[in-house]
C-alpha positions in Angstrom: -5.1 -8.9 5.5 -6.8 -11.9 7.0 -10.3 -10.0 7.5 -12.6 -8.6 4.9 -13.7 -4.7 5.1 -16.9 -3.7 6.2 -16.7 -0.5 4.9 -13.9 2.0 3.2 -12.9 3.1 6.5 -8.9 3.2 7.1 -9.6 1.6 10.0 -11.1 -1.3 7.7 -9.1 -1.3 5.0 -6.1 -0.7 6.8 -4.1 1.7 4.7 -5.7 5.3 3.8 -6.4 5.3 0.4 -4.5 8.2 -1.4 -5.3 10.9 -3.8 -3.3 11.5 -7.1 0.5 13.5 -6.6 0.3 17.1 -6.8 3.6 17.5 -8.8 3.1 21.0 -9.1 3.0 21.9 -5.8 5.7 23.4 -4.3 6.1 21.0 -1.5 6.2 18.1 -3.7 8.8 19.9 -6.3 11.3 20.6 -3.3 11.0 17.5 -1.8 11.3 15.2 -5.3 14.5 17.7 -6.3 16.0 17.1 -2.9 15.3 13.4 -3.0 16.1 13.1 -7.2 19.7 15.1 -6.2 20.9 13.1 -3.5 20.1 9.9 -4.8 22.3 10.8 -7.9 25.2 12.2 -5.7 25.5 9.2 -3.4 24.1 7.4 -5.9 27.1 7.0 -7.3 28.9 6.0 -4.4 26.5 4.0 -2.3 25.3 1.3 -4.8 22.5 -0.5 -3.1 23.2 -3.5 -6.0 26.0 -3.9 -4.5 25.3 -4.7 -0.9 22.4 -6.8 -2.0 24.5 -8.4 -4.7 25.8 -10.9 -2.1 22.5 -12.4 -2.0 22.3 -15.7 -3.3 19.5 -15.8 -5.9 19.3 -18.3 -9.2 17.3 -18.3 -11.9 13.2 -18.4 -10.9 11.3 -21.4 -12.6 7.9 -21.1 -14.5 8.6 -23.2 -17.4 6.4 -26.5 -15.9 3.1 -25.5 -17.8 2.5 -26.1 -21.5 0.9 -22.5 -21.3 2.0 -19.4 -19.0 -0.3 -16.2 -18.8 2.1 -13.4 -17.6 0.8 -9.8 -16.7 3.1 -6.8 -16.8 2.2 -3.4 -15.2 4.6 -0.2 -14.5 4.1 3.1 -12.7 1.6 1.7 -10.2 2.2 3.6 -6.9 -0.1 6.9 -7.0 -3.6 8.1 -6.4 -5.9 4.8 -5.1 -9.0 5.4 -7.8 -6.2 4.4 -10.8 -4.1 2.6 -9.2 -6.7 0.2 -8.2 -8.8 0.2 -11.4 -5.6 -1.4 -12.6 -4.8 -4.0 -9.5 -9.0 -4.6 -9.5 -8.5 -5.5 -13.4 -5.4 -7.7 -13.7 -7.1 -9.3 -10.3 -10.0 -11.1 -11.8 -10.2 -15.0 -12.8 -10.4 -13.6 -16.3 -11.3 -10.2 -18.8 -12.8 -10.4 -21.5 -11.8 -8.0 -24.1 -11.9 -7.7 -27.7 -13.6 -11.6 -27.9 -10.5 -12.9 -26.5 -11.4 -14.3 -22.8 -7.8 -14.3 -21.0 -7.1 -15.6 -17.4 -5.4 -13.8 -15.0 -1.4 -14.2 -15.0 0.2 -16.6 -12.6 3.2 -14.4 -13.0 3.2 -10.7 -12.2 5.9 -8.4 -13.3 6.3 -4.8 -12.0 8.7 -2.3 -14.4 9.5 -0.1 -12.2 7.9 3.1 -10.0 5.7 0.8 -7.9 5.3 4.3 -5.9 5.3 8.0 -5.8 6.6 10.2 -5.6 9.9 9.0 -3.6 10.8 5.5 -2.1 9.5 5.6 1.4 7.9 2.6 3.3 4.9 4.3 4.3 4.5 5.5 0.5 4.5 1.8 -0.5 1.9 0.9 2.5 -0.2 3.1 1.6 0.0 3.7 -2.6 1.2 0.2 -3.4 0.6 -2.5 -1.3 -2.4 -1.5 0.5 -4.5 -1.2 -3.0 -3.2 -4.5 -4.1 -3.5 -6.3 -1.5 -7.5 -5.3 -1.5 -7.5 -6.6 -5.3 -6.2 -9.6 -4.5 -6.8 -10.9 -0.7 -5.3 -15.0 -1.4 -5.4 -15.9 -5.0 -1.5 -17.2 -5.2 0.2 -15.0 -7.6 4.1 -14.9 -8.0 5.3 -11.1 -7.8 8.4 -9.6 -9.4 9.9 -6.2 -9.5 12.6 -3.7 -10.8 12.9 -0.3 -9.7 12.2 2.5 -11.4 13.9 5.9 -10.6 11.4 7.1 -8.0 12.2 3.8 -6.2 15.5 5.1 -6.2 15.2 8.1 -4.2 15.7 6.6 -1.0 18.5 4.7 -2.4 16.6 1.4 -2.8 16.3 0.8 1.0 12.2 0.9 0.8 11.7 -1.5 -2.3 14.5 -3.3 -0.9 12.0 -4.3 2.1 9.2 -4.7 -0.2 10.0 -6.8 -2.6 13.6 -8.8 -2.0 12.6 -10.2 1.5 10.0 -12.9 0.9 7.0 -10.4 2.1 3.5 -11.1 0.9 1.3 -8.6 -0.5 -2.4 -10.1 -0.2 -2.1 -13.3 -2.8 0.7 -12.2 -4.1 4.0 -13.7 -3.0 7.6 -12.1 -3.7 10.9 -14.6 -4.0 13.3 -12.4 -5.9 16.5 -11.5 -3.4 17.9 -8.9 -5.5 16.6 -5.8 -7.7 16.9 -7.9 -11.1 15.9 -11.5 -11.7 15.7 -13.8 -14.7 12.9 -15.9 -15.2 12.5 -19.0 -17.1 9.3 -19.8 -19.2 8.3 -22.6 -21.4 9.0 -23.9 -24.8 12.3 -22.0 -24.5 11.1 -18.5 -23.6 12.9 -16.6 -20.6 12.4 -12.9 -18.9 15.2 -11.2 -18.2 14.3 -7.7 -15.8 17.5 -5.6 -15.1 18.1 -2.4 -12.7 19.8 0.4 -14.6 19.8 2.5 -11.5 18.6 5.7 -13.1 19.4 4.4 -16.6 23.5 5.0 -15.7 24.9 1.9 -15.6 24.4 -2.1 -15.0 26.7 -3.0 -11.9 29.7 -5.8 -12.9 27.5 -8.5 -9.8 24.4 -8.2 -12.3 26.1 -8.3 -16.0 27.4 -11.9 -13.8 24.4 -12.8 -12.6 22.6 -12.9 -16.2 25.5 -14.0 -18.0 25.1 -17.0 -15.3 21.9 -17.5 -16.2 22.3 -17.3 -19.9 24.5 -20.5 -19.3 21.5 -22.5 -19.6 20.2 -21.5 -22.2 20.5 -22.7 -25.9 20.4 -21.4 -29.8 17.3 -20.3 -30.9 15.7 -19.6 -27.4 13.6 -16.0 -26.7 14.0 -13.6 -24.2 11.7 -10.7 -23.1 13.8 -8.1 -22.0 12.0 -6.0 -19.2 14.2 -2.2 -18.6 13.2 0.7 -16.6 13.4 3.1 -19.1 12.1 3.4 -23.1 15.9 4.5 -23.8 15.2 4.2 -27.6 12.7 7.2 -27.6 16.0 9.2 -26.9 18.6 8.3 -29.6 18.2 11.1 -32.1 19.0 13.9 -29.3 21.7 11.3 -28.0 23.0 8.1 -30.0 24.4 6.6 -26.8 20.9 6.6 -24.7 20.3 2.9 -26.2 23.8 1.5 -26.1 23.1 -0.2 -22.0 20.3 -2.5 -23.6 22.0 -3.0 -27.1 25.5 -3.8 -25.1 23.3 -6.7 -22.5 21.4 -7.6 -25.7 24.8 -8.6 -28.0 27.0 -9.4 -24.9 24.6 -11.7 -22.8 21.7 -13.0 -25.1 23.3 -13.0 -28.7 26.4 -14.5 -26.9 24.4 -17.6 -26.1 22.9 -17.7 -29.7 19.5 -16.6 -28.2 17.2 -13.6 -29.2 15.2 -11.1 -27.9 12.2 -10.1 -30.1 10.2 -7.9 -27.2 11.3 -5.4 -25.0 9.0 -4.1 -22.5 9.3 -1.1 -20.0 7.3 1.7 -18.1 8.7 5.0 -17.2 6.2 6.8 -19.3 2.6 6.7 -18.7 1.2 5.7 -21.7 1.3 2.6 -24.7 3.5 2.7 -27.6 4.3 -0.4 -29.3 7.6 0.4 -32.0 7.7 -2.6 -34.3 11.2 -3.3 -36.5 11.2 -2.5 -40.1 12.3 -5.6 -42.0 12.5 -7.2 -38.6 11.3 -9.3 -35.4 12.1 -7.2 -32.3 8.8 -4.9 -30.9 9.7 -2.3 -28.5 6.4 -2.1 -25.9 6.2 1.1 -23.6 3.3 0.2 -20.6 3.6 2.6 -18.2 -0.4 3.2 -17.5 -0.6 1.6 -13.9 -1.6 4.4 -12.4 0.7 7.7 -12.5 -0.6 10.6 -14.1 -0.9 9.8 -18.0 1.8 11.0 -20.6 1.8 12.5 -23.8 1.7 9.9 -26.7 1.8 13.2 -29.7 5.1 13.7 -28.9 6.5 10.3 -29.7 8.4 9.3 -33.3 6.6 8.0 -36.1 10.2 6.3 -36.6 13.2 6.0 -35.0 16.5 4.3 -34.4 17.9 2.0 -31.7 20.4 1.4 -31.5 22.5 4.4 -33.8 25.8 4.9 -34.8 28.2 6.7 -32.6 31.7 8.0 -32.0 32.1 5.5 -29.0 29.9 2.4 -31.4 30.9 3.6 -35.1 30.2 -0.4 -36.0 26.7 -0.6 -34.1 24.5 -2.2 -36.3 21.2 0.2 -36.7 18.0 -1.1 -36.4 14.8 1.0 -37.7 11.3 1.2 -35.9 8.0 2.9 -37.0 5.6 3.3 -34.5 2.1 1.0 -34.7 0.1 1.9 -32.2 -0.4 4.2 -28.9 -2.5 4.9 -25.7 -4.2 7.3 -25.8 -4.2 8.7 -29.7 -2.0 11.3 -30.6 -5.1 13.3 -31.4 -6.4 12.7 -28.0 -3.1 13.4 -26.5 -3.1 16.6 -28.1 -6.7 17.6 -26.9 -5.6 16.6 -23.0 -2.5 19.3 -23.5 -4.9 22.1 -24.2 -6.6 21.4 -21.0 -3.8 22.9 -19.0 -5.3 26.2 -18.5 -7.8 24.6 -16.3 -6.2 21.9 -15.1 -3.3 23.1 -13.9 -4.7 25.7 -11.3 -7.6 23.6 -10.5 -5.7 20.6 -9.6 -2.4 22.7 -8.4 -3.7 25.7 -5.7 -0.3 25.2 -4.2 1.3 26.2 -7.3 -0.8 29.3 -7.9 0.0 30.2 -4.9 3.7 30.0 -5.2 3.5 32.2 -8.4 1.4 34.5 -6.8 3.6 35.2 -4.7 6.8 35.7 -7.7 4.7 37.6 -9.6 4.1 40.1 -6.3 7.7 40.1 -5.2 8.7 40.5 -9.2 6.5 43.7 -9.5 7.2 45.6 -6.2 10.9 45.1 -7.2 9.7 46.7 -10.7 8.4 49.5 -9.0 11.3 50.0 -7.0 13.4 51.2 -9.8 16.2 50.3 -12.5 18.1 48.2 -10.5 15.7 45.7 -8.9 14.0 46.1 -12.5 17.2 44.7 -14.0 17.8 42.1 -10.9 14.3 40.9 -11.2 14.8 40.4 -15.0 17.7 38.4 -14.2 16.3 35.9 -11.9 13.1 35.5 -14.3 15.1 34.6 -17.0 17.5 32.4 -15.1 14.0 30.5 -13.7 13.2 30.3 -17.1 16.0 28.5 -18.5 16.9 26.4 -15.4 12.9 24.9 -15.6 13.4 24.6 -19.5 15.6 20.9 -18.6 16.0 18.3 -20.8 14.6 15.4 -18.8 17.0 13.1 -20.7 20.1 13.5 -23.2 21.8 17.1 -22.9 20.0 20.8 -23.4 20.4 22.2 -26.3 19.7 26.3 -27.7 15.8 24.8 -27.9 16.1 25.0 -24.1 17.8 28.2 -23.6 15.6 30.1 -25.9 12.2 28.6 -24.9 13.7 29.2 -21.5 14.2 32.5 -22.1 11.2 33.7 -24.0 9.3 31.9 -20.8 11.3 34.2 -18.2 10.6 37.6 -20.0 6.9 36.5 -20.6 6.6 36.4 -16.7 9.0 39.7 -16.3 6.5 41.6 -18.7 3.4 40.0 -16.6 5.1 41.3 -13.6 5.9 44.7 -15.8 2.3 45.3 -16.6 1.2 44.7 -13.3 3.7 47.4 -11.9 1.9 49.7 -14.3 -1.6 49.0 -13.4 -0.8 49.6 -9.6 0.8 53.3 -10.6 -2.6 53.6 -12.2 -4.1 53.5 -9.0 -4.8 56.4 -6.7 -4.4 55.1 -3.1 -2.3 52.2 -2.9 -2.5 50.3 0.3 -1.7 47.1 1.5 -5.4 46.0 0.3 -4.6 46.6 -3.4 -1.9 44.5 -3.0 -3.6 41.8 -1.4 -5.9 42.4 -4.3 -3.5 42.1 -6.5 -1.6 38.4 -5.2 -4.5 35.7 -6.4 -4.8 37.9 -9.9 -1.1 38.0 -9.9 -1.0 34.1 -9.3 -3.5 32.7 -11.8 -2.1 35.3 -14.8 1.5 33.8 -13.7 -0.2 29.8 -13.9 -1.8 30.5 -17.2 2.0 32.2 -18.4 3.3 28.9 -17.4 0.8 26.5 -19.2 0.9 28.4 -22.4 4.7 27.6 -22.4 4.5 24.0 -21.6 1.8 24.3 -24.4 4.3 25.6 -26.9 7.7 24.4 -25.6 5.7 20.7 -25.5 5.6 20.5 -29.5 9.5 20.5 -29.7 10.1 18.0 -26.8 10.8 20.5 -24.4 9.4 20.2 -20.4 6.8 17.2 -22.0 6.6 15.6 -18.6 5.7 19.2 -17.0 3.1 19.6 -19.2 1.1 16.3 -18.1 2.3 16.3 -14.7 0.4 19.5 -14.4 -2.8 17.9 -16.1 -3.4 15.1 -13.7 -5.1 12.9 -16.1 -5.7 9.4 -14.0 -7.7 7.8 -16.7 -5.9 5.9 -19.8 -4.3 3.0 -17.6 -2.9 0.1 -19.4 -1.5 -3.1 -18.9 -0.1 -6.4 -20.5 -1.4 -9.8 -20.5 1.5 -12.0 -22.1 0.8 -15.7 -23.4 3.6 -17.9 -23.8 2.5 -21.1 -24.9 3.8 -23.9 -27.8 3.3 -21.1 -31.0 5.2 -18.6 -29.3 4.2 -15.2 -27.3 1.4 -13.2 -27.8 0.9 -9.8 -26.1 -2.5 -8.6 -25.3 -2.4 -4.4 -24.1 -5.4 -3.7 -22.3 -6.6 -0.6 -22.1 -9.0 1.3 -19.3 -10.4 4.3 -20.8 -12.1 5.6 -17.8 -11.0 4.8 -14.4 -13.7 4.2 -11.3 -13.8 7.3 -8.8 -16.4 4.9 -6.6 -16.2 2.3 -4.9 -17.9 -0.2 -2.4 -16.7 -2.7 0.1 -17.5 -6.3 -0.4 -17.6 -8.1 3.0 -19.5 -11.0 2.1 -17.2 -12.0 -0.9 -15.8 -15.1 -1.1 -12.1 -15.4 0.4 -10.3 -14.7 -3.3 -12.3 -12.2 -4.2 -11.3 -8.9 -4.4 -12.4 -7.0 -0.8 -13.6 -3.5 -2.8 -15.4 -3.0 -6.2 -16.2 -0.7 -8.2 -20.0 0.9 -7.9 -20.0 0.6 -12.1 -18.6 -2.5 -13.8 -15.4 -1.2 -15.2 -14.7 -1.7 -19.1 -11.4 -3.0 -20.1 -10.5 -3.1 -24.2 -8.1 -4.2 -26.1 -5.7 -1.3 -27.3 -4.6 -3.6 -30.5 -5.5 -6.8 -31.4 -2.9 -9.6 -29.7 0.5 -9.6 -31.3 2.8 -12.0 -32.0 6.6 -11.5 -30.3 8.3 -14.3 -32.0 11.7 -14.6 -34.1 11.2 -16.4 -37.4 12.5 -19.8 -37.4 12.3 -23.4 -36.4 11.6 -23.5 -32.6 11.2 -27.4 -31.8 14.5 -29.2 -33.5 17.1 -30.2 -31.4 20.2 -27.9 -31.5 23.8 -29.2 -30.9 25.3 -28.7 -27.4 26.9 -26.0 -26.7 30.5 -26.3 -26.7 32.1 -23.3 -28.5 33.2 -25.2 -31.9 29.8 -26.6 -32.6 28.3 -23.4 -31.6 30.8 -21.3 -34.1 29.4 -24.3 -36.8 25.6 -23.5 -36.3 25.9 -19.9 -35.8 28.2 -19.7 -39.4 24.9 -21.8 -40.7 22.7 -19.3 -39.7 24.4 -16.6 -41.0 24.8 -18.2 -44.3 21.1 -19.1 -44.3 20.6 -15.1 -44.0 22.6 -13.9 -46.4 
């Protein structure tokens, strides 16, 4: 964008600033399910990796400055007023938060879902790079992405175009030719980003590609590890969720005699920063760019990553205990009582659709026995099928939430069938009557179950999804400097829902702000990410006797 807005016209700006997804509504649930389904189905035979995997890319150098400033953001692609709170925010020369001044990163990293709800070129025009290209018209930034699994759904061609073919986004310039990329940062430090393609499976061109790139490194150097997914949320329901990272982790990084004491990822919509018991490695979920916020009461105090298994019975276990999330647990838990409001407010579309079950449900009622029974059926199927997992396999908690969910709505649908016999004239106006009382009793049905069936980890991402909460963004600024990494997680409490065009701004800044200053804070105080040891001596080269010699003296030194 070479001009600056006079106002927040489209015409202006550009792009037509969006409003938050609707998940609820039916339009968006049938055309995500379609999308989600055939990108798994050919999926799995139409790699995307694969065909881009020819590309010739290296390893990306940022390891010339004494000190790097890094920002990380995940989940950015949805309504404009969050989305650019976030791009405003990580946009500026500097925040100040928490007495710590930091400057804006010369190095942004995306983790994955840089739009919703599906991978589609005008979706990124318009959610994505419209809104950071406003934030930042020419201050030279250097942009790098993964996909997440919405990226997926049009097989990777859309983020494909985005982000592997040298485009420019405003300031911010993209080099990366493939959907993964290793970085290398100073005093030793490197990011490593990988595509898991809907957490499956790391393609044989990429384990090559980083195992390349691990060729320069030596003992004793730090990685960041940046994934798509928080796998390790999910290894009590299913030991193997983890194994992908702990498998890259052991085969490509301890290989080389490096280490990796952060991960980082998105996916869910929130912060939660796991820290190792009697160990080095922090676990950091950031996925508060500016999707709909997730539930943080749900999460582990503790957990295990990666666990014992019948395929790993020699994994060794590591044990986490949770330190810190965005928003509170407490606060968390006050959003998920909201949903009786919320959810019809925010989702007509879905009211609608269940107004119009619950009328079809009850005429087949009063038809008799045997729609009465074929009605019951098809409830209780409903039930169970929306009862899903989202990840690891469904259990008897599903089926019987599921279940108690359907014949909730088929006794709605039953008492409604015997309030119409009540009445003496029934027309077609009583049942027109009937179809928006119907619809909000069904919504309310449906919000007390995502309620209840949200405490035991059941239909969690429903539950918030239905809520629409745009405020409680987050985002990482990452130091990497002589004394190691330190991670600062910025918080937004309260996104901006005004804004104002700036046409007299100087060319780097921003071309829209916000009519109220917004406040950034510091969700934790900066933490270290930084294995124990001696960082600066000299380490023999690495040819695999001497390497065998000073990986047998560490070990030693250990034990």
């Amino acid at each position: 964008m070479s001009h600056r807005p006079k106002d927040l016209s489209p015409e202006q700006l550009r792009f037509r600033p969006q409003g938050p997804v609707r998940w609820l509504s039916p339009r968006t649930l049938l055309d995500t399910s379609m999308r989600f389904g055939l990108a798994r189905v050919f999926g799995g035979y139409v790699d995307k990796r694969e065909i881009i995997g020819g590309r010739p890319q290296g390893v990306y150098n940022h390891a010339d400055a004494d000190e790097l400033w890094l920002d990380y953001v995940a989940d950015v692609g949805d309504g404009f007023n969050a989305t650019y709170s976030v791009a405003y925010l990580m946009a500026q020369d500097h925040i100040e938060v928490g007495g710590e001044r930091l400057p804006r990163g010369s190095v942004l990293v995306m983790g994955g879902d840089e739009v919703y709800p599906a991978g589609d070129w005008l979706e990124y025009e318009q959610r994505m790079k419209g809104p950071y290209e406003a934030a930042n018209p020419s201050s030279m930034v250097s942009l790098y992405a993964i996909p997440g699994n919405h990226d997926w759904f049009d097989g990777l061609t859309a983020f494909a175009r985005q982000f592997t073919e040298g485009r420019k986004v405003g300031g911010y310039r993209t080099y990366q030719k493939r959907s993964y990329f290793a970085l290398e940062l100073p005093h030793r430090w490197w990011l490593f980003a990988v595509d898991a393609q809907f957490d499956t499976h790391l393609d044989q061109t990429q384990i090559e590609y980083f195992r390349h790139a691990a060729e320069r490194m030596r003992q004793g150097d730090q990685v960041i590890l940046c994934v798509p997914q928080p796998s390790w949320l999910w290894t009590e329901d299913d030991p193997r969720s983890f194994d992908r990272i702990d498998h890259f982790i052991r085969d490509v990084v301890a290989a080389r005699g490096a280490r990796v004491p952060l991960v980082i990822t998105g996916d869910r919509h929130h912060y939660a920063h796991y820290e190792e018991v009697d160990g080095s490695r922090h676990l950091v979920t950031a996925g508060g760019g500016g999707a709909y916020l997730s539930p943080t009461h749900t999460l582990p105090e503790a957990l295990t990553a990666p666990r014992k298994s019948v395929s790993e019975p020699e994994a060794r276990e590591r044990d986490y205990r949770l330190t810190q999330t965005y928003p509170s647990k407490a606060k968390s838990m006050g959003y998920a009582f909201g949903i009786f409001a919320r959810l019809p407010w925010f989702n007509k579309g879905f009211v609608a659709l269940m107004a119009v079950v619950g009328l079809i449900a009850t005429v087949s009622i009063l038809e008799g026995t045997g729609t009465f029974v074929a009605v019951t059926a098809v409830l209780l199927g409903a039930g169970v099928g929306f009862a899903h997992p989202g990840q690891g396999s469904r259990t008897s908690r599903h089926y019987m939430l599921g279940g108690l969910h359907g014949l909730a709505q088929v006794a709605l649908s039953w008492g409604g069938a015997q309030a119409i016999k009540m009445v003496d004239d029934v027309s077609l106006w009583t049942y027109l009557a009937y179809l928006p009382l119907a619809g909000l009793a069904g919504t309310w049905v449906v919000g007390l179950y995502l309620v209840v069936a949200n405490r035991v980890g059941v239909n969690a991402n429903e539950l918030f999804a239905g809520l629409n909460v745009i405020d409680q963004k987050c985002f990482l600024r990452i130091r990497v400097a002589a004394d190691g990494v330190t991670v600062y997680p910025i918080g937004l409490d309260r996104v901006s829902r005004r804004w104002v065009a700036d046409p007299d701004g100087a060319p780097t800044d921003s071309f829209i702000k916000p009519v109220d200053p917004l406040k950034p804070r510091l969700i934790e105080p900066g933490f270290s990410a930084l294995h124990p040891g001696p960082r600066s001596a000299e380490l023999p080269p690495q040819n695999p006797v001497r390497r065998l010699v000073a990986q047998a003296g560490e070990w030693f030194k250990q034990g």
